[in-house]
C-alpha positions as CSV (number, residue, x, y, z in Angstrom):
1,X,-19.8,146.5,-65.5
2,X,-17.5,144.4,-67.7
3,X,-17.0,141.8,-65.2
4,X,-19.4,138.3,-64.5
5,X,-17.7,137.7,-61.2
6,X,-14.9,139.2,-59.4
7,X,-12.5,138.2,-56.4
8,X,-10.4,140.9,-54.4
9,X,-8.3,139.2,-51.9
10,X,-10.8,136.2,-51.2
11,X,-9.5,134.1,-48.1
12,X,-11.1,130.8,-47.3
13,X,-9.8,128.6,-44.2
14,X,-11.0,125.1,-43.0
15,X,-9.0,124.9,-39.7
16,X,-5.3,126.0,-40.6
17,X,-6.0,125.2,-44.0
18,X,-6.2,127.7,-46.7
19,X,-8.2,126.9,-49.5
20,X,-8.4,129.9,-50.7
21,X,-5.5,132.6,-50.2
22,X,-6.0,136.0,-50.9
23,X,-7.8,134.9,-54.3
24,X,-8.0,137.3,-57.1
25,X,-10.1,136.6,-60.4
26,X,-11.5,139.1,-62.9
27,X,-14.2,136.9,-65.2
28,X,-15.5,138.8,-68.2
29,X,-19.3,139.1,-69.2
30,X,-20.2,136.8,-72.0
31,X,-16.3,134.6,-71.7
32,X,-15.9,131.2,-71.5
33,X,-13.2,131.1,-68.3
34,X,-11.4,128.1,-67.8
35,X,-10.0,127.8,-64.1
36,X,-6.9,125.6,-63.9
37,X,-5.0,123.6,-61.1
38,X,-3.8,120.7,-59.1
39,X,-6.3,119.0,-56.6
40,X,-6.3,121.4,-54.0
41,X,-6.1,124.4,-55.9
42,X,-9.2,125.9,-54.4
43,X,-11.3,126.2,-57.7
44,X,-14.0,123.6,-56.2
45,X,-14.1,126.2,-53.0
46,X,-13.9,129.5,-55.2
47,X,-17.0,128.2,-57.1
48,X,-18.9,127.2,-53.8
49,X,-18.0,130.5,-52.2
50,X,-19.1,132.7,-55.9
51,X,-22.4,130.9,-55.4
52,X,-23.1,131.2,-51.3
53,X,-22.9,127.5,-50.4
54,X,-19.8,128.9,-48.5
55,X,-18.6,132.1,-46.6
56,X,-15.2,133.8,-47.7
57,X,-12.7,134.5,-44.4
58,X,-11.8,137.7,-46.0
59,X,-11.7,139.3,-49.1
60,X,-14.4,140.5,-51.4
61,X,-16.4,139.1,-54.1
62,X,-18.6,140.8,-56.6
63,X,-21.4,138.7,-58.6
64,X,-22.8,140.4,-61.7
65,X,-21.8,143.6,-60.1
66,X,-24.5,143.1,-56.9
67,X,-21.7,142.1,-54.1
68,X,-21.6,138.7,-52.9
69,X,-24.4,136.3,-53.3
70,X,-27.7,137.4,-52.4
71,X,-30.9,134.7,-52.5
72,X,-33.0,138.1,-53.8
73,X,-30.8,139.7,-56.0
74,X,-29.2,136.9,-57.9
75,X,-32.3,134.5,-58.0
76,X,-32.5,132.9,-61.5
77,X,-29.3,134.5,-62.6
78,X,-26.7,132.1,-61.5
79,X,-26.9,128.4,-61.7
80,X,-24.0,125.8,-60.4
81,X,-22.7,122.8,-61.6
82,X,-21.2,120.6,-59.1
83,X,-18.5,118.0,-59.6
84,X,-20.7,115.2,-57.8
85,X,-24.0,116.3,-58.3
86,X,-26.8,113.6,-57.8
87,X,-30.3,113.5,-58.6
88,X,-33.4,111.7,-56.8
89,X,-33.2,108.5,-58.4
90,X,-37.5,108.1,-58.7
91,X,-37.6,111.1,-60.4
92,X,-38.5,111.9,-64.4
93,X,-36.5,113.7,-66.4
94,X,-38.8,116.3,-67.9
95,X,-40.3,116.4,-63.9
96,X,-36.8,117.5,-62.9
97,X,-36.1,120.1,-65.4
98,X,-39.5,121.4,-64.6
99,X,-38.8,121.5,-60.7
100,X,-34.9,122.8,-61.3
101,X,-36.7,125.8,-63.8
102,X,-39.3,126.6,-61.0
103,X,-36.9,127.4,-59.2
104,X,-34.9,129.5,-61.3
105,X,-38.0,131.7,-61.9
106,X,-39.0,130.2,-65.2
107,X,-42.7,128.9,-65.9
108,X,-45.4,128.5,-68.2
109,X,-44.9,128.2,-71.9
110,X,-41.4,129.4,-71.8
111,X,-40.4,127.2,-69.5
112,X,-41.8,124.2,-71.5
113,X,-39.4,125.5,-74.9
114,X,-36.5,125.8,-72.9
115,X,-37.4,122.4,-71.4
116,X,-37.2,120.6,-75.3
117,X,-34.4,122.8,-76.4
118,X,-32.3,122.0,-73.2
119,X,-33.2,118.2,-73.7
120,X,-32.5,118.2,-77.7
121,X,-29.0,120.0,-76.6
122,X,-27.9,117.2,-74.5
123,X,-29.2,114.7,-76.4
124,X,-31.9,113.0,-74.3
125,X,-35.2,113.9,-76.0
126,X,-35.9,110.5,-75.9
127,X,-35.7,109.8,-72.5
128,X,-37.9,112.6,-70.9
129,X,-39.9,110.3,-69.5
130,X,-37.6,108.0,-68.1
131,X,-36.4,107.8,-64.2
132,X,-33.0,109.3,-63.3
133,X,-32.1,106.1,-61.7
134,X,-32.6,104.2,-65.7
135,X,-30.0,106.5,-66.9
136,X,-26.2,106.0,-67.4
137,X,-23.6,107.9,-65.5
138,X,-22.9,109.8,-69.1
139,X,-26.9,110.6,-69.7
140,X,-26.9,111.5,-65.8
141,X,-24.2,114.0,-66.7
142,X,-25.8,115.6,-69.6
143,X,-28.9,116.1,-67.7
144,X,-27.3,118.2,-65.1
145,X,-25.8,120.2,-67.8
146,X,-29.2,121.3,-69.0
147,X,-30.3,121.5,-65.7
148,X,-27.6,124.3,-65.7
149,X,-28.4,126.2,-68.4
150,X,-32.3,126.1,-67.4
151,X,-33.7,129.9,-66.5
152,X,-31.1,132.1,-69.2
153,X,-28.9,132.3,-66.1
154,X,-26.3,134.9,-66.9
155,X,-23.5,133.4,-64.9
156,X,-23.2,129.8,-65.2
157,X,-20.4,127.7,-63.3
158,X,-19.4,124.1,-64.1
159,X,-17.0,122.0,-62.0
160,X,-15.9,119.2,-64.4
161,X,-18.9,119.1,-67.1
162,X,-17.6,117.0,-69.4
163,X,-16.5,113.8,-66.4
164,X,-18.2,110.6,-67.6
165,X,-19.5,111.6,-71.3
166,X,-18.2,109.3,-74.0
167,X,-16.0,111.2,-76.7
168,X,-19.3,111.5,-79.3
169,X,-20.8,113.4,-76.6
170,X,-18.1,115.6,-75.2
171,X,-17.5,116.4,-78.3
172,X,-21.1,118.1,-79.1
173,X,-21.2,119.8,-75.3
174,X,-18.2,121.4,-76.2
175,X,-19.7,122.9,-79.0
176,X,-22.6,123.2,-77.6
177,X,-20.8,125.5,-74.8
178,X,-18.7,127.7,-77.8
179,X,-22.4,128.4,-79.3
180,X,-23.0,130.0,-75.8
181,X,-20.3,132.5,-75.7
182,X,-21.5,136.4,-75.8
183,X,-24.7,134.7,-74.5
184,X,-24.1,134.3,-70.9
185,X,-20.5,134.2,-68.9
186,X,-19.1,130.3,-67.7
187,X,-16.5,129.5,-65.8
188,X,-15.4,126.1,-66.5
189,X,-13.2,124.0,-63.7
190,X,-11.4,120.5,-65.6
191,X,-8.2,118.6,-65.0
192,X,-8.6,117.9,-69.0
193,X,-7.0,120.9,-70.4
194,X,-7.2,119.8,-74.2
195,X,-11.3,120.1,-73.2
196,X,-10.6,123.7,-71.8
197,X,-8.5,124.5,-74.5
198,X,-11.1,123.5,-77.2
199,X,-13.8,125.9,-75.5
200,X,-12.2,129.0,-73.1
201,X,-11.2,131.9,-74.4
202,X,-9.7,133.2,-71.1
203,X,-8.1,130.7,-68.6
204,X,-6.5,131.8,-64.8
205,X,-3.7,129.4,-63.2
206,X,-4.6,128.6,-59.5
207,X,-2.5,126.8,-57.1
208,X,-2.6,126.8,-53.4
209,X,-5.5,129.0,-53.3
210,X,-4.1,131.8,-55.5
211,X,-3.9,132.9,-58.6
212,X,-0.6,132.1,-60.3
213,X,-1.9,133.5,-64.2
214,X,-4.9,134.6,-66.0
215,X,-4.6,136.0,-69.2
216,X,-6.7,135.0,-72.9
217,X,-6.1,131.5,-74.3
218,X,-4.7,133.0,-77.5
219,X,-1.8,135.1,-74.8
220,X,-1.0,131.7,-73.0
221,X,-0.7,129.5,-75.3
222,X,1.4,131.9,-77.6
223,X,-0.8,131.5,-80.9
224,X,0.3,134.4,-82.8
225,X,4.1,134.7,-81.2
226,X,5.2,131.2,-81.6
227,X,5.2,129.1,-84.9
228,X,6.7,125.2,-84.1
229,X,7.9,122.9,-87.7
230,X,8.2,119.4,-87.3
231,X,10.2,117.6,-89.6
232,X,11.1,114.1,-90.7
233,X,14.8,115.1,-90.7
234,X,16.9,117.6,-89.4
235,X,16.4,121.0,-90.6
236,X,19.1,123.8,-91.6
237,X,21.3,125.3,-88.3
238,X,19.8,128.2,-86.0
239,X,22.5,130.6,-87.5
240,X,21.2,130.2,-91.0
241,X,17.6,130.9,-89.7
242,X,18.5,134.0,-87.8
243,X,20.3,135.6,-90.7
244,X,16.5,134.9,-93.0
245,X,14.6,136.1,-89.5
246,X,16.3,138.8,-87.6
247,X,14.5,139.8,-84.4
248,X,13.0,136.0,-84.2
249,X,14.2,133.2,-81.6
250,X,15.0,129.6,-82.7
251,X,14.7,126.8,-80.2
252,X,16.0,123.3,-82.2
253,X,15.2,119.7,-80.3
254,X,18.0,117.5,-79.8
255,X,17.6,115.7,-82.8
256,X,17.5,118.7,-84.8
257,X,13.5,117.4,-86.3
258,X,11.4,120.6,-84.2
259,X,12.2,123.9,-84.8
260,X,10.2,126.6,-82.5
261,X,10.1,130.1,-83.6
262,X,9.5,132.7,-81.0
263,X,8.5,136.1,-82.9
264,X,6.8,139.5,-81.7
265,X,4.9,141.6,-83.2
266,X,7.5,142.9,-86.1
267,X,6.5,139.2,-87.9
268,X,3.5,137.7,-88.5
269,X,2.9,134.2,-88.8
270,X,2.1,134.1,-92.3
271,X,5.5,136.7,-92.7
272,X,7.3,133.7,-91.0
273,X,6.0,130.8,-93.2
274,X,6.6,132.8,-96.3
275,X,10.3,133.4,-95.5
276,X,10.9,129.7,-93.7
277,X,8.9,126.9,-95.9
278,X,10.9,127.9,-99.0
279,X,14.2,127.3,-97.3
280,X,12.8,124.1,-95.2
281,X,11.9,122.6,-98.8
282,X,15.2,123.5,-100.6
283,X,16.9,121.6,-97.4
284,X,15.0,118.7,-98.5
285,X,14.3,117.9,-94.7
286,X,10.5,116.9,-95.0
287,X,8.0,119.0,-93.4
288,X,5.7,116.9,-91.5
289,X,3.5,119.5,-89.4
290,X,3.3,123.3,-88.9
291,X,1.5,124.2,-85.3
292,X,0.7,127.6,-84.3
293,X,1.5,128.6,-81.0
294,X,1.9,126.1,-77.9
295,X,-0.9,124.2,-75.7
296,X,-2.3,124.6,-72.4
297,X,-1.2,121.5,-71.2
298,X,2.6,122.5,-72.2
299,X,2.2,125.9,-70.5
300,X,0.8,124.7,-67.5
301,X,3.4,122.2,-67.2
302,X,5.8,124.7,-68.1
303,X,4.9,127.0,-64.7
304,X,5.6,123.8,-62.5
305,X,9.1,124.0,-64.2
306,X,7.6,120.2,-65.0
């Protein structure tokens, strides 16, 4: 079984409304998914129904390749994340990864390492004694993340981890989620998609409840068919690049200072560069910045014809 979690057709309705819409989704084992979409989209709702806190309409889902959500046979392998997830405010926060591993099926002295490890990852060793309610909306945040990760789960879902944490610290949890990749499959739901970008290696396009695109990051956002220059003044014509690069497509901005290649697989990007920096610096038109591929903001954008 190659796949963490797997929609076929997935239909969830509140009243008249679809949330979900005949849903499809393939995640891989051991990926770091990204799920992107307007408010609305139905990734909130596809991560409640992948975790039982909802029933689908219609459709079929497949968890770690036992069917749809069982208490018995997915019991410590699947943890959740929500968006607005809250914490008893008397509580400790060594007590409350202790209770939250419990339940996972964790205990004893393995329990206790994951407990430090955890608390070293998000950066609140030093506050494992401290009440929930004496912690900032960022610390609060990077506790539920290690709550999250508590048990070894094999599929891990976060709604939008990284809300609240200062840029120090969404910096290190994105790392800190990379260095789980192979490890254990997470889907990953954000409206900030340089955060997705930084850390998904596959990323699926949901609007209205369906899937519009899912495909690898490195396929999306182009990153080994699309090569942009940018310059501090305008570079040579589009005819005198196509007769260097046959088989390549030049897109020029207005002002002539961005040039886009669009390539397949007869060039590579170093092919390209070798053939186009030597003419850029004999045109004396300054190159400022050479960007592989696209981004997933521009691409997202791009399928709202935005």
């Amino acid at each position: 079984m190659t796949s963490a979690l797997e929609f076929h057709g997935v239909v969830k309705r509140y009243g008249r409304t679809r949330a979900l819409d005949g849903l499809d989704l393939s995640v891989p084992r051991g990926s770091i998914f990204g799920m992107v979409g307007s408010n609305g989209a139905g990734k909130t709702t596809a991560m409640a129904l992948a975790t039982g806190l909802l029933q689908s309409d219609a459709g079929t889902i497949n968890l770690l390749g036992d069917g749809s959500f069982n208490a018995e046979r997915h019991a410590g392998r699947v943890t959740l994340l929500p968006q607005d997830s809250r914490f008893p405010p008397h509580a400790r926060v060594e007590e409350l990864l202790r209770y939250y591993g419990c339940l996972q099926g964790a205990g004893g002295k393995e329990l206790e390492s994951s407990i430090n490890t955890l608390l070293d990852w998000v950066h609140l060793s030093d506050r494992r004694k401290s009440a929930v309610k004496t912690l900032s909306h960022g610390m609060t945040r990077r506790l539920a993340i290690a709550q999250a990760f508590l048990g070894h789960p094999e599929l891990v879902l976060l709604d939008e981890p990284l809300n609240g944490l200062d840029p120090l610290e969404a910096t290190r949890v994105r790392t800190l989620l990379r260095e789980r990749r192979g490890h254990q499959a997470i889907i990953v739901s954000s409206h900030h998609l340089a955060d997705l970008e930084a850390i998904c290696d596959t990323v699926a396009f949901i609007e209205k409840g369906k899937l519009v695109r899912q495909d690898s990051l490195a396929a999306i956002i182009q990153s080994w068919h699309r090569i942009t220059y940018l310059l501090t003044h305008p570079g040579p014509p589009r005819d005198t690049l196509a007769v260097l690069t046959p088989g390549v497509e030049w897109q020029t901005a207005v002002d002539g200072k961005e040039l886009t290649a669009i390539f397949s697989q007869d060039y590579s990007p170093e092919t390209l560069n070798a053939k186009v920096i030597p003419l850029l610096l004999a045109s004396e038109c300054g190159i400022l910045e050479i960007k592989r591929g696209s981004d997933l903001e521009t691409e997202y954008l791009r399928m709202h014809n935005a």
